[in-house]
mmCIF file of the C-alpha atoms, coordinates in Angstrom:
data_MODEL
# 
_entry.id   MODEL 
# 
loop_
_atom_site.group_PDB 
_atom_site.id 
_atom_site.type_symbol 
_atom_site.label_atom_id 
_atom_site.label_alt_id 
_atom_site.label_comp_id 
_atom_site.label_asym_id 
_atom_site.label_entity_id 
_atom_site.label_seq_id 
_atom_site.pdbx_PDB_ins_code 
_atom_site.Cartn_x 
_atom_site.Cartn_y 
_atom_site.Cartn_z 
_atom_site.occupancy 
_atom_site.B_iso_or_equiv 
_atom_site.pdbx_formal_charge 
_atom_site.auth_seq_id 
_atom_site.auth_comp_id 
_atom_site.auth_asym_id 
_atom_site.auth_atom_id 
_atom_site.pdbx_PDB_model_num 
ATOM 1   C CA . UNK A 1 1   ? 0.000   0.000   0.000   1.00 0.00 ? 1   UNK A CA 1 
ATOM 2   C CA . UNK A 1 2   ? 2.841   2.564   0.391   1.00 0.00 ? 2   UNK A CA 1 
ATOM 3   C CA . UNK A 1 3   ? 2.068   5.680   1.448   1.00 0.00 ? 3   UNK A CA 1 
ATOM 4   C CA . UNK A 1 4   ? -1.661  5.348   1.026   1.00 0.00 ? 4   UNK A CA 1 
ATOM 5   C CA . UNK A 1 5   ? -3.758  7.426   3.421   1.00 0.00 ? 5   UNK A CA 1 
ATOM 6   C CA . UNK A 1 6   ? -5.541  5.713   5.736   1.00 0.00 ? 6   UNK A CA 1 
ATOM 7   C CA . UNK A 1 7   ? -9.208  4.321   4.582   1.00 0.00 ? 7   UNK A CA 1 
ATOM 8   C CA . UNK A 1 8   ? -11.131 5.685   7.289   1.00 0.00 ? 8   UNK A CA 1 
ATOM 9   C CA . UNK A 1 9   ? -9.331  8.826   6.724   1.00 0.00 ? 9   UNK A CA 1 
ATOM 10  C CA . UNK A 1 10  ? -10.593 8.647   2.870   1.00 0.00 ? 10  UNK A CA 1 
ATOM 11  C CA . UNK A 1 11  ? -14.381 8.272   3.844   1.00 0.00 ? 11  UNK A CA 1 
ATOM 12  C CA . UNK A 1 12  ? -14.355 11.005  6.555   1.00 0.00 ? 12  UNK A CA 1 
ATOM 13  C CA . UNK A 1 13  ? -12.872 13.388  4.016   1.00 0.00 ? 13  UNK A CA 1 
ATOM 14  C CA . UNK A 1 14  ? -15.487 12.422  1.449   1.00 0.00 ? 14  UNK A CA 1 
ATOM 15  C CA . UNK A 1 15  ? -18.339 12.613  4.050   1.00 0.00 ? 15  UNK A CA 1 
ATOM 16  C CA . UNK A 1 16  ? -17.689 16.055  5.153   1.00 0.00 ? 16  UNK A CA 1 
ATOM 17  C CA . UNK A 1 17  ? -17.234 17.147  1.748   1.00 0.00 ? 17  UNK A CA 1 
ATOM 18  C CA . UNK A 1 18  ? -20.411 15.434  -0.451  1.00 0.00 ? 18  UNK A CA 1 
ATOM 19  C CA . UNK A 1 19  ? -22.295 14.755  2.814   1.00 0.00 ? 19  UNK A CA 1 
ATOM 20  C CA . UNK A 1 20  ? -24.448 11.388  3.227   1.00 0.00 ? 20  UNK A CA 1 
ATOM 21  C CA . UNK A 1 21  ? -25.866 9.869   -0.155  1.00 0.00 ? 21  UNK A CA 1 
ATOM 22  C CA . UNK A 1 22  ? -28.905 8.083   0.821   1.00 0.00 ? 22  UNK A CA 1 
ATOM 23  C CA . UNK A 1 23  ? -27.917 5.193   -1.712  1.00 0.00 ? 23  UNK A CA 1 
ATOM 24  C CA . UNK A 1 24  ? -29.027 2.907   -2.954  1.00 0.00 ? 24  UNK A CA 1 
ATOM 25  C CA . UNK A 1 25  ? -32.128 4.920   -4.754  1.00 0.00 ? 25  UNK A CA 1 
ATOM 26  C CA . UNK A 1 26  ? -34.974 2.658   -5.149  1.00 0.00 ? 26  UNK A CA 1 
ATOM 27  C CA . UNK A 1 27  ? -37.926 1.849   -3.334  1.00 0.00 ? 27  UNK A CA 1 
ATOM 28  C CA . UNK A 1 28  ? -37.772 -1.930  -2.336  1.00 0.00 ? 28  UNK A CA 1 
ATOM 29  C CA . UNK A 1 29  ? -35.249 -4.591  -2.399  1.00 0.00 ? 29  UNK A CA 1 
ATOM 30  C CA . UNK A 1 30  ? -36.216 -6.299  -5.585  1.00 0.00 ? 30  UNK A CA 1 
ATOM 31  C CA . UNK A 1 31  ? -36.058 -2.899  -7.325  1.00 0.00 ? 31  UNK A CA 1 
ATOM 32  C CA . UNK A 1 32  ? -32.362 -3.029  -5.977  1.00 0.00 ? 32  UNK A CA 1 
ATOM 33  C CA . UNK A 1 33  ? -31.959 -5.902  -7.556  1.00 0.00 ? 33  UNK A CA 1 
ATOM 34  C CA . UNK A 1 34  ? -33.338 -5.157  -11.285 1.00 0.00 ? 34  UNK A CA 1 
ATOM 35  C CA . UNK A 1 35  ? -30.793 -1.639  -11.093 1.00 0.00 ? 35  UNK A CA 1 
ATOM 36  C CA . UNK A 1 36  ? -28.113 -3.551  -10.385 1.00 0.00 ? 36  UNK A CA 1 
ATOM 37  C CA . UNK A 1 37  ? -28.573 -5.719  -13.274 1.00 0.00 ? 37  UNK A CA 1 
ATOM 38  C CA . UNK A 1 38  ? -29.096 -2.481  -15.378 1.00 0.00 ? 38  UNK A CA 1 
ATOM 39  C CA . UNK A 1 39  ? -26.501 -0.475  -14.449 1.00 0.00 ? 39  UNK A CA 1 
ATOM 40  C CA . UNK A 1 40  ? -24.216 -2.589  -15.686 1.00 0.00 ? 40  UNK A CA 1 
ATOM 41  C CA . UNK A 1 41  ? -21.893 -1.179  -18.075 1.00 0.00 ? 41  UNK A CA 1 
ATOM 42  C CA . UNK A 1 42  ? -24.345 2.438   -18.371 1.00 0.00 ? 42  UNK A CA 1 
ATOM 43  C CA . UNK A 1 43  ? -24.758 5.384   -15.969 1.00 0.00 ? 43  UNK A CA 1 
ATOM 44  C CA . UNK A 1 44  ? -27.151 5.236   -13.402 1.00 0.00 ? 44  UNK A CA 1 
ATOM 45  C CA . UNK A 1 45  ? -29.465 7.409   -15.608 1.00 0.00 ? 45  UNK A CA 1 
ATOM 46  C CA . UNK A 1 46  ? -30.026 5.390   -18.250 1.00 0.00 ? 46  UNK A CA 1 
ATOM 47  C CA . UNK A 1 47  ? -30.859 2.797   -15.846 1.00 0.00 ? 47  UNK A CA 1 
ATOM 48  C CA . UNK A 1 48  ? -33.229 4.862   -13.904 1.00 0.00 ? 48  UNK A CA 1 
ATOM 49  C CA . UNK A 1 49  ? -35.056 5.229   -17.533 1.00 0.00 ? 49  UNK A CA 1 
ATOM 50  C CA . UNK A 1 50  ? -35.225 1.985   -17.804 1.00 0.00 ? 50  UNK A CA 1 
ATOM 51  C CA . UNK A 1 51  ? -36.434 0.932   -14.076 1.00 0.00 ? 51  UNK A CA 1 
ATOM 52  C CA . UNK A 1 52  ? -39.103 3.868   -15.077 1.00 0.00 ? 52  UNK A CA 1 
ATOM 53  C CA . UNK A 1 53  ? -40.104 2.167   -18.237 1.00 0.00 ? 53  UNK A CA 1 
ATOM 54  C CA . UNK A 1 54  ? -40.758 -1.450  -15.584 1.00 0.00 ? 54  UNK A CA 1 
ATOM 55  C CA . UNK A 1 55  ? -42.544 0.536   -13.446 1.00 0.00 ? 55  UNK A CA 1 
ATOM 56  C CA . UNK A 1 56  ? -45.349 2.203   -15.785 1.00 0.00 ? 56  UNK A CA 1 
ATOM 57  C CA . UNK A 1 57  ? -45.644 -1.081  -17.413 1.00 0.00 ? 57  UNK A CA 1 
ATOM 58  C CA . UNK A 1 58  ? -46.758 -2.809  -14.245 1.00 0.00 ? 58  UNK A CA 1 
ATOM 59  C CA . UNK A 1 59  ? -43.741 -5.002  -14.706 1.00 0.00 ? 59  UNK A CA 1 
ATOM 60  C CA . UNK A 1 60  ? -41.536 -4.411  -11.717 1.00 0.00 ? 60  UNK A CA 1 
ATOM 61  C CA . UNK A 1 61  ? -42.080 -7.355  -10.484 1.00 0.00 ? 61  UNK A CA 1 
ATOM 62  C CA . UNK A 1 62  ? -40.232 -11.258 -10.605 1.00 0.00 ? 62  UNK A CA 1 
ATOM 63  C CA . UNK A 1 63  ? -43.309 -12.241 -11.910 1.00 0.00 ? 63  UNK A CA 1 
ATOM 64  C CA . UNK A 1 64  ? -44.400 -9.488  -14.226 1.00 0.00 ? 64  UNK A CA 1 
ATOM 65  C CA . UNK A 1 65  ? -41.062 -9.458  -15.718 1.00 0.00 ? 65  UNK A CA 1 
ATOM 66  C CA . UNK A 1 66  ? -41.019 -13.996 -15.961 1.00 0.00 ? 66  UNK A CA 1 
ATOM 67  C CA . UNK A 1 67  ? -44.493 -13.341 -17.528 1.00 0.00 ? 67  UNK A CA 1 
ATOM 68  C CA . UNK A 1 68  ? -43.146 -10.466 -20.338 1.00 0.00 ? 68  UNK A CA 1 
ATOM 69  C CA . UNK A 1 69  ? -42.164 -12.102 -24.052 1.00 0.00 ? 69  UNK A CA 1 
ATOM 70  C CA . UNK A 1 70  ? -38.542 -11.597 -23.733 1.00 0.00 ? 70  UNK A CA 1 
ATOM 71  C CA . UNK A 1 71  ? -38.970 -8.627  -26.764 1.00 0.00 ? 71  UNK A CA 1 
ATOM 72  C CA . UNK A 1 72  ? -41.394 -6.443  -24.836 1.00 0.00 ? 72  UNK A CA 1 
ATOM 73  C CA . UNK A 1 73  ? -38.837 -6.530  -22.229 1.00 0.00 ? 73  UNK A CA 1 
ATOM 74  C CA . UNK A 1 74  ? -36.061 -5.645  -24.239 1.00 0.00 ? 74  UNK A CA 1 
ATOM 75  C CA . UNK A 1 75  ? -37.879 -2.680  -25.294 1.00 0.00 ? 75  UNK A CA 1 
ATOM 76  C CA . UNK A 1 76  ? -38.780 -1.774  -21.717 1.00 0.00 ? 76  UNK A CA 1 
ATOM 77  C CA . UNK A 1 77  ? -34.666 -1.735  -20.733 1.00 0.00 ? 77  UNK A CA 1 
ATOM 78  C CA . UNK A 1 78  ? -33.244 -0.766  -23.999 1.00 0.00 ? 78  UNK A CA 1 
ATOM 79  C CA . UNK A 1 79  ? -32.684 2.762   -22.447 1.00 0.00 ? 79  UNK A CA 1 
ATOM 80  C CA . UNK A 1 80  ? -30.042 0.666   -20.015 1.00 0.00 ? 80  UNK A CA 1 
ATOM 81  C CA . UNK A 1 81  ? -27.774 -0.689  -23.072 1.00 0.00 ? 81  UNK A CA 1 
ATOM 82  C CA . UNK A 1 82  ? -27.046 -4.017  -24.021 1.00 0.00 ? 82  UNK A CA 1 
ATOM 83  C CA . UNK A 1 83  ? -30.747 -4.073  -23.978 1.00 0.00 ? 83  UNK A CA 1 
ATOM 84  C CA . UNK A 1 84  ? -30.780 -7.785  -25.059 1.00 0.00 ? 84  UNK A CA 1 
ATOM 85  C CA . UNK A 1 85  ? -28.321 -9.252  -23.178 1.00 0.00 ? 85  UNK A CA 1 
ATOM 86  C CA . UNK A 1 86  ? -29.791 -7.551  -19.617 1.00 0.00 ? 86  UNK A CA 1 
ATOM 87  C CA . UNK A 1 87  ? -33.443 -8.373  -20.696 1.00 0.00 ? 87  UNK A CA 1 
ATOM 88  C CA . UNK A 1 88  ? -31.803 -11.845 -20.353 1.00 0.00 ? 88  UNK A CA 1 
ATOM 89  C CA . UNK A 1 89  ? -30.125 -11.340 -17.577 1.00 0.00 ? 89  UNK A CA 1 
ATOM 90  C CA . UNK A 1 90  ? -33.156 -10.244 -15.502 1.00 0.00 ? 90  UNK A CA 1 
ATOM 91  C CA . UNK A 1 91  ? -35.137 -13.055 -16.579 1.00 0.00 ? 91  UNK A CA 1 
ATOM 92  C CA . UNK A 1 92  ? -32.593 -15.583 -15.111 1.00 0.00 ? 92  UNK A CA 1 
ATOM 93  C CA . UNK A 1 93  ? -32.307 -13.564 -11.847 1.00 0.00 ? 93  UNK A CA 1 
ATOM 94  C CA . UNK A 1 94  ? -36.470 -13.666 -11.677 1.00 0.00 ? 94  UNK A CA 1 
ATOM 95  C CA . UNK A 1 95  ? -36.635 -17.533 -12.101 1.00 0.00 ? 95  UNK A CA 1 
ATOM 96  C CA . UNK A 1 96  ? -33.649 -17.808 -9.834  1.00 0.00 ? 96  UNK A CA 1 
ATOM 97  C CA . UNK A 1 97  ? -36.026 -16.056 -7.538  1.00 0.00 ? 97  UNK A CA 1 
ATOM 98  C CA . UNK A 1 98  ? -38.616 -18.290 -8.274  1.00 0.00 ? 98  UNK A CA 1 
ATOM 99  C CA . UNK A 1 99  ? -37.099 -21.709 -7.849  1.00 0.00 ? 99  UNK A CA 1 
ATOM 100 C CA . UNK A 1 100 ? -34.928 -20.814 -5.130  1.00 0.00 ? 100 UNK A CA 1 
ATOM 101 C CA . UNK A 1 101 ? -37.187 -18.575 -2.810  1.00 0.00 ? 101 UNK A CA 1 
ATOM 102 C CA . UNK A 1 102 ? -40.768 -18.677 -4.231  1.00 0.00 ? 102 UNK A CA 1 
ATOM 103 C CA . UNK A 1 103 ? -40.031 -14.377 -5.155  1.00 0.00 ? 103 UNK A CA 1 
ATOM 104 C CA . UNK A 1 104 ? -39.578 -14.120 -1.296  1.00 0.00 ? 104 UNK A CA 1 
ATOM 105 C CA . UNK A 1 105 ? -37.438 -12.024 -0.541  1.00 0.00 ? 105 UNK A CA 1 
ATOM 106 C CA . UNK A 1 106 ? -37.676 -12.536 3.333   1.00 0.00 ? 106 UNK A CA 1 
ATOM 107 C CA . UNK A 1 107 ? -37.124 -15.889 2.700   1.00 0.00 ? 107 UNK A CA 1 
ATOM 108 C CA . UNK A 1 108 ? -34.068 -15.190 0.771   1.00 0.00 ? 108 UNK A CA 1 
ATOM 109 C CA . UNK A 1 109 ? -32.721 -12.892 3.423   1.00 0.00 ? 109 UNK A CA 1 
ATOM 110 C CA . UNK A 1 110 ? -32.419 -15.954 5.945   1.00 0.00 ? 110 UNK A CA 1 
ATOM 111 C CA . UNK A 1 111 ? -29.843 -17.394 3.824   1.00 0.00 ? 111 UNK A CA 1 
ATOM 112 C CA . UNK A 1 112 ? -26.263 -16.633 5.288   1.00 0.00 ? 112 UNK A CA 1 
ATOM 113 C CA . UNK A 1 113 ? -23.905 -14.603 3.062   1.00 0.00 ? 113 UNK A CA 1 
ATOM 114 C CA . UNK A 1 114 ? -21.605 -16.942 1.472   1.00 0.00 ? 114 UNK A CA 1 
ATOM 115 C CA . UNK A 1 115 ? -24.063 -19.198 0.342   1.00 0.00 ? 115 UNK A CA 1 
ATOM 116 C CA . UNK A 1 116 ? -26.513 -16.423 -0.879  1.00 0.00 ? 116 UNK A CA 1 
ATOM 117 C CA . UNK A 1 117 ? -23.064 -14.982 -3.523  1.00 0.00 ? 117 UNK A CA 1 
ATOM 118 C CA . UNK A 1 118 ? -21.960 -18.400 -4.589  1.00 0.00 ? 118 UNK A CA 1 
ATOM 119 C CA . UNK A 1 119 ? -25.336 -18.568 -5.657  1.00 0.00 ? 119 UNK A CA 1 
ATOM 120 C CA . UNK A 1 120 ? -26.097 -15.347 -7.179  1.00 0.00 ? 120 UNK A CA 1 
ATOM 121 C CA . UNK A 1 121 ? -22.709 -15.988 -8.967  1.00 0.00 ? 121 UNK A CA 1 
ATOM 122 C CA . UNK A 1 122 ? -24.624 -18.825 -10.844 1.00 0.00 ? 122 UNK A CA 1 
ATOM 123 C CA . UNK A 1 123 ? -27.064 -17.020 -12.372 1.00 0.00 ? 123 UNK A CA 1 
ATOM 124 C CA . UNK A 1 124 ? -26.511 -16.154 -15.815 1.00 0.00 ? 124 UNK A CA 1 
ATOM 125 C CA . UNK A 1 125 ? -25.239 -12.212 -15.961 1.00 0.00 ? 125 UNK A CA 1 
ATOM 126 C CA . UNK A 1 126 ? -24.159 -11.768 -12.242 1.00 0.00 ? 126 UNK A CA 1 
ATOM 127 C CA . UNK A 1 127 ? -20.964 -11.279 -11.510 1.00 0.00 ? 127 UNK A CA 1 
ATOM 128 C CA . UNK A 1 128 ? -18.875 -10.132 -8.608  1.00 0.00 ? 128 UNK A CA 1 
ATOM 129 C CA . UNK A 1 129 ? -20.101 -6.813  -8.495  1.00 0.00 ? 129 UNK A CA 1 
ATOM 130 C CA . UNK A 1 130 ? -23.656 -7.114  -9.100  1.00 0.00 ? 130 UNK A CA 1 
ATOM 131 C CA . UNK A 1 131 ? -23.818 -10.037 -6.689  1.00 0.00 ? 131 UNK A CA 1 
ATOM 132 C CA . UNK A 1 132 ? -22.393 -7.503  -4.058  1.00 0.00 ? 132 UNK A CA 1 
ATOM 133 C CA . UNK A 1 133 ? -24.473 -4.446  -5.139  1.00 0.00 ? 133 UNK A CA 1 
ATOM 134 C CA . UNK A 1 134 ? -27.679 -6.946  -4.279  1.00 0.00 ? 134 UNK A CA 1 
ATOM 135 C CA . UNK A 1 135 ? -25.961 -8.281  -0.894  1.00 0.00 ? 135 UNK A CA 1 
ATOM 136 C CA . UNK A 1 136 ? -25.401 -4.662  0.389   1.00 0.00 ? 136 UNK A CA 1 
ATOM 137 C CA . UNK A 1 137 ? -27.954 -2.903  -0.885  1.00 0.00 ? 137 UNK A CA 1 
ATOM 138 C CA . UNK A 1 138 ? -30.651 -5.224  -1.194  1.00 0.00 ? 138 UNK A CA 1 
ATOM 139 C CA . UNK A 1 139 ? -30.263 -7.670  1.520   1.00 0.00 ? 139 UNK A CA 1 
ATOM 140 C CA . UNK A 1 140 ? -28.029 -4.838  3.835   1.00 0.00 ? 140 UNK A CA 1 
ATOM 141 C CA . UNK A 1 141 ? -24.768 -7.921  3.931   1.00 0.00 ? 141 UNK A CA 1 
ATOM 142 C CA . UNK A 1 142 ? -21.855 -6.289  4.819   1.00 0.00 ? 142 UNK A CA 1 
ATOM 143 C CA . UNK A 1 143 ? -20.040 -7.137  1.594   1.00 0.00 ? 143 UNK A CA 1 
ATOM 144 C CA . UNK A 1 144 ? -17.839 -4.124  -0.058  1.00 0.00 ? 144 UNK A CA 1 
ATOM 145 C CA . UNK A 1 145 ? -18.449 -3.284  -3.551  1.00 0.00 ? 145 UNK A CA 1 
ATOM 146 C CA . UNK A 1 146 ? -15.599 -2.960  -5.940  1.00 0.00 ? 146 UNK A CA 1 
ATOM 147 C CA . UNK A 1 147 ? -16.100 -1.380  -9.278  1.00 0.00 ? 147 UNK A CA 1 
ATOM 148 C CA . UNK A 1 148 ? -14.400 0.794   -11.943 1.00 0.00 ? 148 UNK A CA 1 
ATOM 149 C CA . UNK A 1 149 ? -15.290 3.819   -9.785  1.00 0.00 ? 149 UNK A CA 1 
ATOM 150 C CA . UNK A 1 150 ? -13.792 2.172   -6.290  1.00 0.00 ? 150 UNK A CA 1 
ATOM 151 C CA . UNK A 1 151 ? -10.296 1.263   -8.982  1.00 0.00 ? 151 UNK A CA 1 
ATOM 152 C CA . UNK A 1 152 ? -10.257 4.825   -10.465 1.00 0.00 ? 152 UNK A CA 1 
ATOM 153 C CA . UNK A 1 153 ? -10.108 6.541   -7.212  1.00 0.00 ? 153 UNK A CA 1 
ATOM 154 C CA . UNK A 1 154 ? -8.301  4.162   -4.593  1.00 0.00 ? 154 UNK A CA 1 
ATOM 155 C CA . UNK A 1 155 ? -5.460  3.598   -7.415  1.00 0.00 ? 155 UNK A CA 1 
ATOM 156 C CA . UNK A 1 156 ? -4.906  7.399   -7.941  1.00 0.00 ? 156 UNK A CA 1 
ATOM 157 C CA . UNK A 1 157 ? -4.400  7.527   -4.542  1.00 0.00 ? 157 UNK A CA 1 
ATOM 158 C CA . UNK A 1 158 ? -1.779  5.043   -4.199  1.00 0.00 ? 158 UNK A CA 1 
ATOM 159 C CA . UNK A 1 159 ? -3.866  1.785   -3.512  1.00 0.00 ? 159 UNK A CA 1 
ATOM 160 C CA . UNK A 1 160 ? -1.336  -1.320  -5.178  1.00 0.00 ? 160 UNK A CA 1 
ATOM 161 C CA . UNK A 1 161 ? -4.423  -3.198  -4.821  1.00 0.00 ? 161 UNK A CA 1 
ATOM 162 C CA . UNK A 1 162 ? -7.062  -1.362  -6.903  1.00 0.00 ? 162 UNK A CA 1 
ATOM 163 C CA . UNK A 1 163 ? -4.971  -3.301  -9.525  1.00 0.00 ? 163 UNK A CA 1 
ATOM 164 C CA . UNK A 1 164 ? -5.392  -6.841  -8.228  1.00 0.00 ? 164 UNK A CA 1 
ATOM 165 C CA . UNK A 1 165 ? -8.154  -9.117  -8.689  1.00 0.00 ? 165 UNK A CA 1 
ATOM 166 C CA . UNK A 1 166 ? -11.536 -8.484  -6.847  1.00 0.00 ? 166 UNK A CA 1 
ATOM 167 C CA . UNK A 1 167 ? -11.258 -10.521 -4.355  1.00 0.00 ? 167 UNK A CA 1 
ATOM 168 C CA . UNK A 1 168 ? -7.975  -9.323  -3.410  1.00 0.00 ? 168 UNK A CA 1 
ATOM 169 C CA . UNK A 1 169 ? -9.256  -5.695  -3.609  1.00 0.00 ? 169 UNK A CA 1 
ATOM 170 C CA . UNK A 1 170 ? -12.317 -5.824  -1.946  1.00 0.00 ? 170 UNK A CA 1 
ATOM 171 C CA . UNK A 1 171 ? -10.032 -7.534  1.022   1.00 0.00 ? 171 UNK A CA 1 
ATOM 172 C CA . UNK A 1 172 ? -8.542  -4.899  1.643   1.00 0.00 ? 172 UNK A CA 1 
ATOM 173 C CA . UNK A 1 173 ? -11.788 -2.711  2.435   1.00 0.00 ? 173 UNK A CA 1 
ATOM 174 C CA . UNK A 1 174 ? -12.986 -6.293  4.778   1.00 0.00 ? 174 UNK A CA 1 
ATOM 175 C CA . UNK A 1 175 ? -9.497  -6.393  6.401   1.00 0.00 ? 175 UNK A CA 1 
ATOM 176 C CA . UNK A 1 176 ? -8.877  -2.471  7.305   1.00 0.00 ? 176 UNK A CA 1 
ATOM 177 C CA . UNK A 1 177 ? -12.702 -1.347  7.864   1.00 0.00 ? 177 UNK A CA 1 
ATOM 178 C CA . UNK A 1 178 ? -15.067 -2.821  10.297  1.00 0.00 ? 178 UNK A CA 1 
ATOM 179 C CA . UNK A 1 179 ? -17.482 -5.216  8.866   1.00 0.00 ? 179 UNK A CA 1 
ATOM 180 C CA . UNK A 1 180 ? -20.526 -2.836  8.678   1.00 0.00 ? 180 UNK A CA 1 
ATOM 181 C CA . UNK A 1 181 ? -23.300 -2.756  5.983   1.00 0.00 ? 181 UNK A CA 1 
ATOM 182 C CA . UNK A 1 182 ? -23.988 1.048   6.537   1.00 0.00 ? 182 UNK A CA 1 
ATOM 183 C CA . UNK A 1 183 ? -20.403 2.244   6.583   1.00 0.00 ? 183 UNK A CA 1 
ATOM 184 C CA . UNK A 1 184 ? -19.839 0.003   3.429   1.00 0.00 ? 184 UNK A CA 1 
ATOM 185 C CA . UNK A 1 185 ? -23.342 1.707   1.791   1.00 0.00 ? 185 UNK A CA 1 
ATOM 186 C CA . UNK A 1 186 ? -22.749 5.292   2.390   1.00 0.00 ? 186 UNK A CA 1 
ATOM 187 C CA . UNK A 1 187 ? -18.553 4.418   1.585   1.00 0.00 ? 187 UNK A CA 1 
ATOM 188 C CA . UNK A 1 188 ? -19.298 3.060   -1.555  1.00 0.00 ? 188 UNK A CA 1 
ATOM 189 C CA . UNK A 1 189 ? -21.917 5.419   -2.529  1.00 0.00 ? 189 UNK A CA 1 
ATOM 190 C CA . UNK A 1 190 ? -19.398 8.783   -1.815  1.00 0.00 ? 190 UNK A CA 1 
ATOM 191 C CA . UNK A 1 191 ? -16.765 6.930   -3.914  1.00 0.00 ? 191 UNK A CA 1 
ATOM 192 C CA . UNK A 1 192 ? -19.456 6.794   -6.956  1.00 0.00 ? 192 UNK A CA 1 
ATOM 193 C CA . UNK A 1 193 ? -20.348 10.424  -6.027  1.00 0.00 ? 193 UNK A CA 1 
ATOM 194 C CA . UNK A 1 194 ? -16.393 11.467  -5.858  1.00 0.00 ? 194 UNK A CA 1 
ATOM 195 C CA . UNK A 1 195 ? -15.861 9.699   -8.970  1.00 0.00 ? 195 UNK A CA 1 
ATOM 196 C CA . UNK A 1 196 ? -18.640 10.967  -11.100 1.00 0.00 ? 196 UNK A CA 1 
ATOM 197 C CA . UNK A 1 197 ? -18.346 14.623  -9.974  1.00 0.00 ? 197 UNK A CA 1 
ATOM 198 C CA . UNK A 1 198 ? -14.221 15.158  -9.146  1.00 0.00 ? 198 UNK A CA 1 
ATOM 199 C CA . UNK A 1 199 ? -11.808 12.052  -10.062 1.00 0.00 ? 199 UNK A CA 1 
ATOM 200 C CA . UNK A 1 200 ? -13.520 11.583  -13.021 1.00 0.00 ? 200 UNK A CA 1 
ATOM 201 C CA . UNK A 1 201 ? -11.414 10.108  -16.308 1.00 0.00 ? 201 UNK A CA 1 
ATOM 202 C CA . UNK A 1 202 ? -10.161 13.489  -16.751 1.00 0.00 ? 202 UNK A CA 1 
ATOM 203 C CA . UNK A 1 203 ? -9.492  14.264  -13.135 1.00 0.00 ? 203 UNK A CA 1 
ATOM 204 C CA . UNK A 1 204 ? -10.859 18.305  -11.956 1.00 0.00 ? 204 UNK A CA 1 
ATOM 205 C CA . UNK A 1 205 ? -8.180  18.302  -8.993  1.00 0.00 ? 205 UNK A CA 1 
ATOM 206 C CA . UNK A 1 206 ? -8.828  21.484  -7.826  1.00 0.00 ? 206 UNK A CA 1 
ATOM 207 C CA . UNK A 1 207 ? -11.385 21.912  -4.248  1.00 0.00 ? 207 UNK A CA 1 
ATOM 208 C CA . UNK A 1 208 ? -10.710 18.119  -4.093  1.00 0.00 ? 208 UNK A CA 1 
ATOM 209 C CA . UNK A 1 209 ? -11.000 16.539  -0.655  1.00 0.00 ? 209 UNK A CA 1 
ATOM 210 C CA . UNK A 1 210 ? -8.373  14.312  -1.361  1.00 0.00 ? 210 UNK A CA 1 
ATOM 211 C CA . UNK A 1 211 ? -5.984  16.242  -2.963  1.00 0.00 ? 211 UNK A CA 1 
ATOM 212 C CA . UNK A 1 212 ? -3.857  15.852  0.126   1.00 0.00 ? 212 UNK A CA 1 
ATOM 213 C CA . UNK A 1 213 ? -3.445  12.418  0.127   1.00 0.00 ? 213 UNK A CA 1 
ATOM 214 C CA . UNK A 1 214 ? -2.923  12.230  -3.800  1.00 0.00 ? 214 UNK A CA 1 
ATOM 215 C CA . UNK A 1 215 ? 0.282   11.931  -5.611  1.00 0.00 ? 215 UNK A CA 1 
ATOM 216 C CA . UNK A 1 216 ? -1.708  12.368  -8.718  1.00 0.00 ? 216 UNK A CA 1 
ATOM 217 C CA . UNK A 1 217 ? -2.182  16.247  -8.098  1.00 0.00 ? 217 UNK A CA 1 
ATOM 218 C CA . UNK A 1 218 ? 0.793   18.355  -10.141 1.00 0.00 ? 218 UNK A CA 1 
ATOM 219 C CA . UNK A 1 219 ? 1.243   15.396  -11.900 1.00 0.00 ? 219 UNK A CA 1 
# 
């Protein structure tokens, strides 16, 4: 790690300066589920769009959406991207909901948290991240989310590890932080917030709250 400020350090600077998120923005735990399906690979506005288009349809829903001929669904998502592939996607995670839990999501939530990913890892379009964007958010697991956003940020700042595998990343948030869902919520949400408004691909340096820490700045 180097000189890499300290984590908690990171997320206090962030907090004071973006204040608490309220993430993640949806209205019940299934509806976490179908965004985190869509906002993969997209912004979280074209997602939004398309969680909008469920929603007036009547189809936000496992069932409604198991029920949909897999074309009217791609029409309702294709403001997401890959409007194919994640109309697929969410009809695997529905009749994984199905089979597995009867679309209960209570029952679901009894599972413990190892069991519940190496599942979700077997349905067809979840990977890593999206299995730990629906065991935080949805199901409020203390599991950290990694993602281009949490790399961008954490390796500008001197993190070896936002270059390693997920696993081996994400350890390092399980390792140095205690093993909270909230902290990990509102942590991950102010690194999407930093990310999208301040260390974005171009970086805007100046007023940052970690320009301290950074060995990126006068670079």
């Amino acid at each position: 790690m180097g000189g890499a400020p300290l984590l908690m350090d990171v997320y206090d600077r962030l907090l004071k300066q973006y204040g608490a998120q309220g993430w993640w923005p949806a209205r019940s735990p299934f509806e976490v589920m179908v965004g985190a399906v869509l906002v993969q690979a997209t912004a979280w506005s074209n997602a939004e769009k398309a969680i909008s288009n469920l929603r007036a349809a009547g189809a936000l829903s496992a069932s409604a959406i198991r029920g949909l001929e897999v074309e009217a669904l791609e029409e309702l998502v294709r403001p997401s991207g890959f409007f194919r592939a994640k109309a697929r996607k969410l009809k695997a995670l529905c009749e994984f909901l199905c089979e597995r839990y009867g679309d209960d999501i209570a029952s679901m939530s009894m599972d413990g948290t190892e069991r519940l990913r190496r599942d979700l890892l077997g349905v067809y379009g979840v990977g890593e991240e999206t299995a730990d964007d629906i065991l935080l958010y949805a199901l409020g697991r203390p599991v950290f989310v990694v993602d281009a956003y949490t790399r961008r940020v954490f390796g500008r700042l001197g993190f070896d590890e936002a270059e390693a595998r997920y696993g081996e990343f994400q350890a390092l948030f399980h390792e140095r932080l205690s093993r909270d869902a909230a902290l990990y919520n509102e942590y991950h949400a102010l690194i999407v917030r930093h990310a999208n408004s301040t260390c974005r691909s171009k970086p805007l340096c100046e007023g940052c709250p970690l320009s301290a820490e950074c060995p990126r700045v006068g670079v």
